[in-house]
N, C-alpha and C positions, 0 to 999 in steps of 0.2 A: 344659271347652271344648265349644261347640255343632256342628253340621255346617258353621253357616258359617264357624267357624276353622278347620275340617278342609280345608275347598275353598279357603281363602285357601292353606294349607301345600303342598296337592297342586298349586294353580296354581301357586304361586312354583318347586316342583321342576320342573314343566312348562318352564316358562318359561327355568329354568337349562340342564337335560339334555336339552330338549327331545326327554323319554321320558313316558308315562303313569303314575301310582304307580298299582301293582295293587294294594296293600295298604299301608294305616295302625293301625299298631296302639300303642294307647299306654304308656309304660315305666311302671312302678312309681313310687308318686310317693316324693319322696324329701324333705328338714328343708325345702325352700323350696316357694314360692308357682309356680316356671318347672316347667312342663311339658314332656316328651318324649314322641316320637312317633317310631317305626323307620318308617320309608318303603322301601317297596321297588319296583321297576322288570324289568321283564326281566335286569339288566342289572348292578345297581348295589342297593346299598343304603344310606339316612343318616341322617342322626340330626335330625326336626324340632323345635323349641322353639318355644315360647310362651310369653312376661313381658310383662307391662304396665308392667312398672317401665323407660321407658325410660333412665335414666338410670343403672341397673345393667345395662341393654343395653349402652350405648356403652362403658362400665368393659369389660366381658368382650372387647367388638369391637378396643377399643384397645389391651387389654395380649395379645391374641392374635395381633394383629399383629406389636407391638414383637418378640414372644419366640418368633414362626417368624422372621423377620426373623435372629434373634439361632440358629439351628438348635435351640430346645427342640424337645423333644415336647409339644408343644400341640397340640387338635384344629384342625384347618382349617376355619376359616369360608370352606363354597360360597358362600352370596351371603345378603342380608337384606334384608327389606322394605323400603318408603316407609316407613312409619310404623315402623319399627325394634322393633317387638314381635315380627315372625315372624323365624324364621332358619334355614337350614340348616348345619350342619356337618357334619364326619367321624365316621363310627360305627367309636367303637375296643370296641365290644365287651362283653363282660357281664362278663368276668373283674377284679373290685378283685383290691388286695391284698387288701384284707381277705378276701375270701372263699377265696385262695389261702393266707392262713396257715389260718384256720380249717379248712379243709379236708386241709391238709397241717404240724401242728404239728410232725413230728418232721424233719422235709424240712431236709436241711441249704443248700439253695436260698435259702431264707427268711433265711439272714446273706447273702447275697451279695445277695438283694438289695435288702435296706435300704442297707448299704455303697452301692451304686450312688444309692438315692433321695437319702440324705445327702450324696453327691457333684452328684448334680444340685439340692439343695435348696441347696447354696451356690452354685452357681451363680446359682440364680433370685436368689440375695442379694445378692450381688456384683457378679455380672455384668447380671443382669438390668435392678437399682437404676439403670445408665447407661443414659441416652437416653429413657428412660420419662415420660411424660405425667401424671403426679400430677395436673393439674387433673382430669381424667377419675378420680378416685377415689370413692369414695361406699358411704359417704353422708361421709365425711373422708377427707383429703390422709396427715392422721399420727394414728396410734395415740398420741395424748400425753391428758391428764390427762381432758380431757372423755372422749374414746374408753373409757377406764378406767371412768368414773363410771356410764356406760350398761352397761358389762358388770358391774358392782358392783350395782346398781340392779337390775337384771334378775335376776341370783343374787338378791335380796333378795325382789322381789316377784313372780316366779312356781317360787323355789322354797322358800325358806327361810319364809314365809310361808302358801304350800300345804299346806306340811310339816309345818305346825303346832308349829314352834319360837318358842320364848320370848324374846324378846330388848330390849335398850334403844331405843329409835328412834335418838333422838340420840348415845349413844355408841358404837352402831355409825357412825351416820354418820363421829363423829370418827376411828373406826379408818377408814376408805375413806378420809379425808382423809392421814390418815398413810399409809399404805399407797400410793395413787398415787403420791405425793413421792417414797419412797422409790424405785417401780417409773420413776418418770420418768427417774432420775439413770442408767437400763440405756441411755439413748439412742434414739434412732429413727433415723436414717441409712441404713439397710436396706429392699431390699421385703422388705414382713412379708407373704405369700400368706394369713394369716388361717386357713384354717380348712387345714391341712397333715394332712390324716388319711388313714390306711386306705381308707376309700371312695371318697375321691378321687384314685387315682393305680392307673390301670388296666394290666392287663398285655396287650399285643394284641401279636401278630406278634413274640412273644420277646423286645420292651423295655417298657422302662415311659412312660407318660404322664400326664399331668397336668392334672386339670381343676379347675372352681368356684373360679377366683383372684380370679372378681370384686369380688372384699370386701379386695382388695388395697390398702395403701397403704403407706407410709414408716412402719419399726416397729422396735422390738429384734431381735437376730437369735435373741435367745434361746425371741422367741415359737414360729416354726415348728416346731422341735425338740422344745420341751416337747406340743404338740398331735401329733405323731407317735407320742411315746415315751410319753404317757399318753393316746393314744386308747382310750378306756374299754373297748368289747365287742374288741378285738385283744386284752387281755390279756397282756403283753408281762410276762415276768417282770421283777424286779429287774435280774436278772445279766446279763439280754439287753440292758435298757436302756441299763447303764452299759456294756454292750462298743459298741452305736449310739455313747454320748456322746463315748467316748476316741476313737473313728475319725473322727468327723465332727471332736472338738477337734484332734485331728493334722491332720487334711484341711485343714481351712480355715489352722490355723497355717500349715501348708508349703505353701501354692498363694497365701493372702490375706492372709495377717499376724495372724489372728485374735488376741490375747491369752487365752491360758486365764482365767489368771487372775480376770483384769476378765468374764470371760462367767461364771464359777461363781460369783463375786458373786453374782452378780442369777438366776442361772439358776434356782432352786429356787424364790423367790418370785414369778417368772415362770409357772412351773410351777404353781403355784396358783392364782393367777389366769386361769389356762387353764382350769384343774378350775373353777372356779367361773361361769363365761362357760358352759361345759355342762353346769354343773347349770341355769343357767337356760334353754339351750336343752331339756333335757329335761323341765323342767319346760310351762312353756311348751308346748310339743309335743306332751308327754305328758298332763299331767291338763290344763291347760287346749282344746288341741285335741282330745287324746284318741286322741292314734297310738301304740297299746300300743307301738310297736318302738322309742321312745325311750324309755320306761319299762323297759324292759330292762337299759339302759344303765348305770341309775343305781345298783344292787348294786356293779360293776366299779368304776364313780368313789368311790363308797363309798372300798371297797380303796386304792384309788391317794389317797386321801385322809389315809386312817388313815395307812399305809405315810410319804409324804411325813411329818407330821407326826411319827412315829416317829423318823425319822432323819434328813429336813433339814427340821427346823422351823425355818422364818427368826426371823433374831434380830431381830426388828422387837417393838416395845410393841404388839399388837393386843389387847387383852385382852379385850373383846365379840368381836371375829370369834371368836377360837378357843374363847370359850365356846356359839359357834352350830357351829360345827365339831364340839364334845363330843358336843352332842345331834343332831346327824346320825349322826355313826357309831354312837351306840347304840341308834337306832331301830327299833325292830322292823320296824315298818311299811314303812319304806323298805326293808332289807334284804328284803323279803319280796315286792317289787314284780318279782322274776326272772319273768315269764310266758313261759319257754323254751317252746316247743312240747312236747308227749307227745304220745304215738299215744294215737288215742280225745280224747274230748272229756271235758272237766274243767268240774264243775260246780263252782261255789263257792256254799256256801251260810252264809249271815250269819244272824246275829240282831243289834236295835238298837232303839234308844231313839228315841221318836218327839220328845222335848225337844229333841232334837240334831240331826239330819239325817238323811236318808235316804242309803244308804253307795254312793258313787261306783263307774262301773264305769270302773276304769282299763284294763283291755284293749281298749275304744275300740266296745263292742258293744252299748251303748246304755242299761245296766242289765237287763236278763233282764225277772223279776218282782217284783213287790213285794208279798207279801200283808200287810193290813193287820188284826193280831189284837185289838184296841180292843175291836172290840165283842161277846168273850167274855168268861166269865165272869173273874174278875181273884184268883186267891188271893193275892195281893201286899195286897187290899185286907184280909184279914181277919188278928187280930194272929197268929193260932197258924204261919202260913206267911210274914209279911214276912220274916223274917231265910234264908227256905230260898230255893232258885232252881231254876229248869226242868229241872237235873240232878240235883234230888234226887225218890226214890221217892215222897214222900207230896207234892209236887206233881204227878206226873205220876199217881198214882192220882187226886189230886183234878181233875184236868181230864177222865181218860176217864170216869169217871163221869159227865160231863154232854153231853146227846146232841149240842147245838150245835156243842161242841170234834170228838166224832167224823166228824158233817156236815159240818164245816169242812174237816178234816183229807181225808174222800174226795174231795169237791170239788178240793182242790187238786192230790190225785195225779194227777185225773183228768184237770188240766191238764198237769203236768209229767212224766205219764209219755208222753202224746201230746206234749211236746217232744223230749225224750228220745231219743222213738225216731225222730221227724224228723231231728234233728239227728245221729245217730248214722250216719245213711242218706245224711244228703245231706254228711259229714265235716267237718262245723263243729268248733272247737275247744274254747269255751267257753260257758257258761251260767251266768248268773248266777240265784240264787234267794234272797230275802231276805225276812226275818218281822221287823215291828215292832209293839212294844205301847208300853205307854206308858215303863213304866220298863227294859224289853230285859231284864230279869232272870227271866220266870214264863213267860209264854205264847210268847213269841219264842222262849224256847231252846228252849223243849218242841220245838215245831214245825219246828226247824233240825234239832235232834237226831234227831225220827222222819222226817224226810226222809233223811239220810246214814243210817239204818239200813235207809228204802226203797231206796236203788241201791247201797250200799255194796260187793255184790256183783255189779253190773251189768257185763258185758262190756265191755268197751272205753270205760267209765265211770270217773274219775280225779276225788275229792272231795275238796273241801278247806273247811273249817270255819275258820268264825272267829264268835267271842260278843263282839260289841265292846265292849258293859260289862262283862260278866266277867273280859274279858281286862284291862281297865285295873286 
């Protein structure tokens, strides 16, 4: 956003509270494209937006209406532009759940108040479903077979394909065909709020509230629930799940007529198709965009993937999906994408084959460096050394022997130990540092190798090695 969207946000407040904003400052950005901005006043403080997408504007406008109308806890839209891009609402505050469970895992607080969100989440279902304007839905009215095929689609080609899983084109396709059919027969009749997670459902002034419905339309009721109970970084145990599942199946039974029965049908393979919709938003987000904090994610979904498949693997014929499923969960790679924060900055340093690619920096930090060892000398080329590699002694004797390799080698400390020490000062997290030769097995490892022996001991330094031919 430029100054001049800033002075469109500050007029429209002007204009509304007719008070001055003394200060705009902008929120963390978060999986979408809308922007926030805290505004402040002598007086008052609220919450500005900015989306270009107006037609997911009018969606948020519409069903925020319907459901204060109806007494939820929805934020209050103050007022909205001409051109329906700018908007002010109610600032509820910085506290999610999620940040209240992670912060407080052993808090026996945390059942009382999922109980509560599963009471108000039937509601949005039930009650909310009368009166509501489904033309204003979008980018769809109903989560039915197309809706499916996009979220299947998306699992397929920004994550299972990034992923560098093996799979049939077309008989996968045939399992998504089978698969929607089966998920279609769950109904849609319900608002499905779409993305029912943790981050979305804030604790302000000792209730709870409820935001980003806009992707709301006519859906199973099985969807919300399964997005709550396997919201990936919550970490929700088993045991916690299924005591959420029994209260909300009581709940709804004795307030709405729910059928148990008919909802645990469909409930677990719901449930998957949920996990699967956010691997491709993590994907997506994470290696394609590059916002290390959905790459986080994806260890947890991992989990909740195996787990599912362990004990309610649906009885459906999928037989390519669950053999893309096998090779997820045993992926090294993926399980290894955890970039939790440490105190101190974490270098990571690679060795790799110049055949193949140069190796992505998934923490979102641009790739570090890349030195490229090509043009030293090569014992890979001569026969006595092809079958040894950069971790064996009579390679590395044979490289320091030649002046080039040791010229090469201070040149580059001389860069990365003046990173190092920048970065250690100005408290950056991560650095990436990567050596490619030709074949990633002689000169690359050497050079990855005597780098983590140069900081290995370094203060507030946190290393992490990978040989990505080696390793395979």
């Amino acid at each position: 956003m430029n100054k001049a969207d800033l002075n469109i946000l500050s007029d429209l407040f002007f204009r509304h509270f007719d008070e001055v904003a003394l200060e705009i400052n902008k929120l963390p950005a978060s999986g979408s494209v809308r922007e926030y901005f805290r505004i402040k006043s002598d007086n008052r403080q609220v919450i500005g937006a900015f989306n270009k997408d107006v037609r997911e504007n009018n969606a948020f406008f519409s069903f925020s209406q319907h459901f204060k109308w109806l007494g939820f806890n929805v934020p209050e839209i103050y007022c909205v532009h001409d051109n329906q891009k700018y908007y002010l609402l109610e600032d509820l505050g910085d506290i999610t759940l999620y940040k209240y469970i992670t912060e407080n895992r052993d808090n026996e607080q945390i059942s009382t108040y999922y109980k509560k969100v599963v009471e108000n989440l039937a509601e949005f279902q039930f009650l909310g479903f009368n009166g509501l304007d489904f033309n204003v839905c979008y980018p769809r009215k109903v989560f039915d077979k197309q809706s499916m095929m996009w979220d299947l689609n998306y699992f397929k080609h920004y994550f299972v394909k990034l992923a560098g899983v093996v799979f049939d084109e077309q008989a996968l396709e045939n399992d998504f065909q089978t698969f929607t059919s089966f998920l279609h027969q769950a109904g849609n009749e319900n608002f499905m709020f779409r993305d029912f997670q943790s981050r979305n459902i804030m604790l302000h002034k000792n209730n709870l509230y409820y935001i980003d419905y806009q992707g709301g339309r006519k859906g199973p009721v099985q969807y919300d629930l399964a997005s709550l109970l396997f919201d990936a970084k919550a970490n929700l145990s088993s045991e916690f799940r299924n005591q959420v599942l029994d209260y909300y199946l009581e709940f709804t039974h004795k307030n709405f007529g729910l059928n148990p029965q008919i909802f645990m049908k469909f409930f677990h393979s719901v449930v998957l198709i949920r996990i699967m919709q956010a691997f491709g938003a993590y994907g997506y987000r994470g290696f394609f965009e590059r916002k290390t904090h959905f790459l986080q994610s994806i260890p947890y979904a991992l989990k909740n993937l195996e787990w599912l498949l362990t004990y309610h693997k649906p009885d459906i014929n999928l037989p390519e999906l669950f053999k893309v499923f096998e090779q997820l969960i045993v992926s090294p790679n993926l399980k290894e994408l955890n970039y939790e924060a440490k105190e101190g900055l974490t270098v990571e340093i690679i060795s790799f084959s110049y055949k193949h690619s140069i190796p992505l920096d998934n923490t979102g930090n641009g790739g570090g460096f890349v030195f490229d060892c090509r043009f030293l000398p090569n014992p890979g080329r001569l026969p006595e050394y092809a079958e040894l590699n950069g971790n064996d002694q009579r390679i590395i004797d044979y490289l320091e022997s030649k002046q080039e390799v040791i010229d090469f080698k201070n040149n580059v400390f001389a860069i990365t130990d003046s990173a190092i020490s920048n970065y250690l000062s100005r408290k950056f997290t991560h650095l990436m540092i990567s050596f490619g030769c030709t074949g990633g097995q002689h000169r690359s490892v050497y050079f990855a190798n005597k780098t983590v022996e140069r900081y290995l001991n370094t203060s507030g330094v946190n290393i992490r090695l990978k040989h990505i031919e080696l390793d395979k």
